[in-house]
N, C-alpha and C positions, 0 to 999 in steps of 0.2 A: 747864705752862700754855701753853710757845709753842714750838711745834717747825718749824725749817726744814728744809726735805730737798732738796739738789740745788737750789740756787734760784738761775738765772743771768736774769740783764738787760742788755741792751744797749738804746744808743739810734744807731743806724743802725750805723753799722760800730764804733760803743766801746763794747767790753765791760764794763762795770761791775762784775755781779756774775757769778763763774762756777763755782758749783757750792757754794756755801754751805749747811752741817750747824751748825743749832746748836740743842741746847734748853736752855731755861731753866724749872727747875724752876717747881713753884709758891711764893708765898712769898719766893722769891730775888731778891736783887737782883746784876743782871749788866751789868759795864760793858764796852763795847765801845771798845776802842785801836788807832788808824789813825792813818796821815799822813789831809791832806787829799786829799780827793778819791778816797778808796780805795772810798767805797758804801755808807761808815756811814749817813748819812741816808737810800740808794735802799734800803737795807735795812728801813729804822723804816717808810718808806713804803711798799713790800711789805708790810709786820705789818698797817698799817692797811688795806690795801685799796686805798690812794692812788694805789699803781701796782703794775700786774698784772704781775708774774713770767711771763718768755720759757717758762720750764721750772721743773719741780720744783713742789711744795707748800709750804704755809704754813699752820700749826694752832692755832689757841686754843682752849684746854681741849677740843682731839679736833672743831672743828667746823673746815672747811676755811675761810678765809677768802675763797675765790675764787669760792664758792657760797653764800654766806649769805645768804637771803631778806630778814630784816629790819634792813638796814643802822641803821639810828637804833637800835634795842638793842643791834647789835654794838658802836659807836661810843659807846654809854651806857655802858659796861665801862672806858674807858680815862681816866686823866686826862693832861696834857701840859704840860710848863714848856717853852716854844721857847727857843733861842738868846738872841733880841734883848728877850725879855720879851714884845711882840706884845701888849703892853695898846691897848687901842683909846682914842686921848684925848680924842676931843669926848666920852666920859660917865663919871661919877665913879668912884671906886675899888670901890664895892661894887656897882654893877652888871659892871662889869669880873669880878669874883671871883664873881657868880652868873650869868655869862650864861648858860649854860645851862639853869638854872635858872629862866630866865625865856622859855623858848621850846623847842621842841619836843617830844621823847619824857618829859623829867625837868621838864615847869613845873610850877611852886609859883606860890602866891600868892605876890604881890608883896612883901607884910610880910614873910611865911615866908620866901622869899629872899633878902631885908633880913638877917634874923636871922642865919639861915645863915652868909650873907657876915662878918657882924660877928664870928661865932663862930671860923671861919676865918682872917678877921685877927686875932685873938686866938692862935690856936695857933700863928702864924706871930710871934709877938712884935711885931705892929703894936696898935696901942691901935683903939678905936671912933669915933673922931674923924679918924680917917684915911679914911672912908668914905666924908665927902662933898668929901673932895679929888677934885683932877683928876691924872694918873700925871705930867703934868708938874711937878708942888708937887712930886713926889718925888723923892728919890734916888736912886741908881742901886742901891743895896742895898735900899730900901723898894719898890721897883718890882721888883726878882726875887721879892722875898714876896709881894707880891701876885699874881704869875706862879705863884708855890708854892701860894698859898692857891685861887687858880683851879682850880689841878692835881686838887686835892684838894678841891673842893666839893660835887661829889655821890660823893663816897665810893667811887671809881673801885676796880678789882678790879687795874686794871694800869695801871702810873704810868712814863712814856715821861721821862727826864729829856735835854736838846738844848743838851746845852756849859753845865750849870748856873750856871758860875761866871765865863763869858766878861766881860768888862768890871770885874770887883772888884776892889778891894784882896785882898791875901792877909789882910788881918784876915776882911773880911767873907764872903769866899768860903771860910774856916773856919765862918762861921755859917752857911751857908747847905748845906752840908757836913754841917754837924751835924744841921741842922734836915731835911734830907732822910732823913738814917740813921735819924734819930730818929722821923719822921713814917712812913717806909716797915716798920720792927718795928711800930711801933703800929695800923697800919693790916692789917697782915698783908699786905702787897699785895706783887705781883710788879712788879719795877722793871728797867727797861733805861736805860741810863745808854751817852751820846754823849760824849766829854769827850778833849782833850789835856790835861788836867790831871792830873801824876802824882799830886800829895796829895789832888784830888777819889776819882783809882780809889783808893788804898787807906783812902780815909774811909768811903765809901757801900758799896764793892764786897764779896761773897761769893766772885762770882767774876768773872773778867778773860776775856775772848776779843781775840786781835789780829787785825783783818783787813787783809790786804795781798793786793793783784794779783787782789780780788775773792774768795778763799777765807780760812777762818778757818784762819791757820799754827800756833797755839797757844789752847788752853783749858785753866783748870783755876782752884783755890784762888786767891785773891789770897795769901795765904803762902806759895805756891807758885811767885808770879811771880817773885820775885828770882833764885833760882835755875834760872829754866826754861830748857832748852840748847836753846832756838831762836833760831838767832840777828837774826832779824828784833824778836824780840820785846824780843832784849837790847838792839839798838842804839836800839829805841821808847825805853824806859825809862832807857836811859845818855844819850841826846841825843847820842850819838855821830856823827859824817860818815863813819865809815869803817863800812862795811857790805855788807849787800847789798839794801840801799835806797838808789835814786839822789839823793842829790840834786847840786845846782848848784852848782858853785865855782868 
């Protein structure tokens, strides 16, 4: 469903990304493991179109992303849970969860929308009465589902998940975990997952890619990753200092 080939970026003289192979089946969910600042996010934004790659290609199901004519159907294919949640708060919870659906290539009537939205909070374990709150009445766990139920309101083909579980409790960022695995089988959809969270990757994840120094150093199984003899990927995952990733002491 999404193939990168050789896809390097920089922004004036910092290289970001340099020379990045990765595909991701259809159906599959595949979470990507980096320090900060390694190009996970110039990578997602590359997929979308966001930002145009120096070199190399970028493919969704075989169409080049760097020539696509009809951007608003390209962009109709994806849904997105951001980092920070990114609900908009002057308007209530269930315009938040259809905006799209209330404007451009995917409007629905406004009732239809309505319903939608409700139904969405609903599979996200929020009740119908949550609707006509504001993202502020809510909690910081009730405001990621509603980020989830947005993700997933027009029935997206490919579901972008951006540090799902940043800001939780370890209770709630297990349901949000869940509710992601659970929602991404049932949907059929293909998922790319951003995360330093080791129990998000082997909740959600099929498979694991680690990017460091702009190239992917390791892929494969998430069953696979414990034992993977790279050792960039061992020190990600042991929280280790002593490596061959720098950091500061």
């Amino acid at each position: 469903m999404i193939e990168l080939s050789n896809v390097h970026k920089s922004f004036g003289s910092k290289q970001i990304l340099r020379g990045v192979d990765l595909n991701i089946p259809r159906g599959e969910s595949l979470v990507i493991i980096g320090g900060s600042g390694t190009g996970k996010s110039v990578m997602l934004k590359c997929v979308l179109g966001l930002i145009q790659p120096d070199l190399g290609t970028i493919k969704v199901d075989g169409e080049d992303v760097t020539k696509t004519k009809d951007r608003d159907a390209f962009l109709a294919r994806f849904g997105m849970l951001f980092q920070g949640g990114a609900l908009f708060d002057s308007i209530p919870v269930w315009q938040n969860v259809a905006f799209r659906l209330l404007r451009g290539a995917l409007k629905r009537p406004r009732a239809e929308a309505r319903e939608i939205a409700i139904e969405k909070l609903r599979r996200v374990g929020l009740s119908p009465d949550v609707a006509d709150q504001f993202p502020a009445e809510l909690s910081g766990g009730m405001q990621k589902r509603v980020g989830l139920a947005r993700a997933i309101a027009a029935d997206p083909e490919i579901i972008f998940f951006d540090e799902p579980t940043t800001g939780l409790d370890p209770i709630m960022a297990g349901v949000i975990n869940d509710l992601i695995r659970e929602i991404v089988v049932e949907m059929g959809a293909t998922a790319m997952t951003i995360t330093h969270d080791m129990t998000s990757v082997r909740a959600i994840s099929d498979t694991v890619a680690m990017l460091h120094g702009g190239k992917i150093r390791w892929t494969g199984p998430v069953a696979q990753m414990d034992s993977g003899d790279d050792p960039y990927l061992q020190q990600f995952i042991t929280g280790s200092s002593i490596g061959p990733i720098e950091t500061l002491r």
